[in-house]
N, C-alpha and C positions, 0 to 999 in steps of 0.2 A: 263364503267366508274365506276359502282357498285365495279368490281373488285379492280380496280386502289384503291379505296380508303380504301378497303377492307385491302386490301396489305397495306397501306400505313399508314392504326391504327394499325396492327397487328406491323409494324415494329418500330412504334412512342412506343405504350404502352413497346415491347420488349426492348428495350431502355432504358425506364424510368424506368423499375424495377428494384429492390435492387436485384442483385442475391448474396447469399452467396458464398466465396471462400473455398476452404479449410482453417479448421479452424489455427490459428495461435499459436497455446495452442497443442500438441498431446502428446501421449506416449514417452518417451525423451527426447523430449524439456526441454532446461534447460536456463531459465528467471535470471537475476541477475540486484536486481531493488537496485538502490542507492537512496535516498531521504532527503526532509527538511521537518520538519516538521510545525505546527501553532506552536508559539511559546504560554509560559503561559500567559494566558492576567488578570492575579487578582491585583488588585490594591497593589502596594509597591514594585512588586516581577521585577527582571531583567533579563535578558538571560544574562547569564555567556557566555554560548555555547546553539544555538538552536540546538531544536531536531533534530538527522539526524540518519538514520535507512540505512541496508543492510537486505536485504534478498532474499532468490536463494529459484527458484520455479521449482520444477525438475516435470515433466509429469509423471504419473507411469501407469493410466486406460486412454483408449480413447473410442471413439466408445458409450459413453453413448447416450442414444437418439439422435444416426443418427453424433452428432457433438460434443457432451460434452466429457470436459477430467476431471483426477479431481489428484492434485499436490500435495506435500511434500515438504518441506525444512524448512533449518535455520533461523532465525529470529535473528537480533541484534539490539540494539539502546541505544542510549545515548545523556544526557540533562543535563545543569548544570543551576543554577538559586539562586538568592543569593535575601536577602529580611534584609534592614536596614531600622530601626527608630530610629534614635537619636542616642542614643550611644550601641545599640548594635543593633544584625543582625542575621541571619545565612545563609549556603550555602549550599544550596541542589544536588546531582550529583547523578542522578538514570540510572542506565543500565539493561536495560531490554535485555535478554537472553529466547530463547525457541525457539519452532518447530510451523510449521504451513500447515493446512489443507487445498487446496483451491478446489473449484468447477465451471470452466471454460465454460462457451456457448459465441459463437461468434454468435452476434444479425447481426453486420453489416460487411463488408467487412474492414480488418485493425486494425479491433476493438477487442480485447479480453477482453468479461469482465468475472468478476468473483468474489464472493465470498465465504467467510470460516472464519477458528477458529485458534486463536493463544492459547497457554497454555506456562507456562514458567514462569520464575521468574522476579521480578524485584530488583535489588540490588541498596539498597540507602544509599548515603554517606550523614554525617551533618557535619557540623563544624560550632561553633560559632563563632562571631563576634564580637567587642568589648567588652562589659558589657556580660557575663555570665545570663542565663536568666535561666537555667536549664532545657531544652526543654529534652523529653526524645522519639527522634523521632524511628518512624519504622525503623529499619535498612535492612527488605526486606520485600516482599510478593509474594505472587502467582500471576502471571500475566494470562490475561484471557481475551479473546475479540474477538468479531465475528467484520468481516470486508466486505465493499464492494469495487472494484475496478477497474479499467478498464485500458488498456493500447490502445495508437493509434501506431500505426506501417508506421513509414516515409521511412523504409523501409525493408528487411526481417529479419535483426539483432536490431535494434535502434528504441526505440521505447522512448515515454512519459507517465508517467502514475503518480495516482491518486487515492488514499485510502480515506475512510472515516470510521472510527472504531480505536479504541485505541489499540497501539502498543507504541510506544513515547510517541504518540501525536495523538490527535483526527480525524487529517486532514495530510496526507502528497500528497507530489508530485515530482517527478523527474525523472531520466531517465531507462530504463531500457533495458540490453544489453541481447540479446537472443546469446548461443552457439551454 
């Protein structure tokens, strides 16, 4: 009886354990995430067009500790947002352009998370609005931001996924197609 039940934790606990898969992230793996982002939430300001971002996550190292990869690629995004009081206004349209670094460990099965660094530019458009106000905005800067992220995998191409770190936008999420 000892035995029986012996067996019978042994197969319950085997069971219930999270085993890691291979990871979902490797050396050539090539991630191509489309996304929306939080839009601006400051008082006055309106989404023209919300944030929506592209960016391709190519594998280049695997093998880090046993399961980690760590990525390269493009980065793209673009926002437009426009801000009127009475009789004048203006309209904001910034695109952000650059490369980005990611660092990939799969905790759970399906799951690829991963953070890194974007560097790039952001190019900004103004145009005023009624009444001339004289505004003399940024017309670009350096873009720059570390990120955390995770994608779940529905299945071995298609997946969801989920940023938190500034590229657009502070918060994005949408779908992303693995090659």
């Amino acid at each position: 009886m000892k035995k029986i039940l012996v067996v019978l934790a042994i197969v319950i606990f085997g069971a219930t354990q999270v085993n890691a898969q291979e990871p979902s992230f490797l050396k050539g793996s090539k991630v191509l995430n489309l996304g929306i982002g939080m839009p601006y939430l400051l008082v006055g300001y309106h989404m023209v067009i919300p944030p929506i971002s592209a960016s391709m996550d190519i594998g280049i190292v695997d093998g880090i500790l046993k399961k980690a990869a760590v990525g390269v690629g493009p980065y793209v995004g673009f926002s437009s947002r426009k801000y009127e009081y009475l009789t004048y206004g203006y309209k904001y349209t910034d695109i952000v352009i650059g490369a980005r670094g990611s660092f990939h460990y799969p905790f759970l099965d399906k799951l690829d998370t991963y953070a890194g660094v974007l560097i790039g530019w952001n190019v900004t458009t103004y145009k005023e609005i009624g009444t001339p106000v004289g505004l003399d905005p940024d017309k670009g800067h350096l873009a720059h931001s570390e990120f955390i992220g995770a994608r779940y995998y529905f299945s071995n191409n298609l997946a969801v996924f989920a940023e938190l770190g500034y590229g657009i936008s502070w918060l994005t999420g949408g779908i992303a197609l693995k090659f």
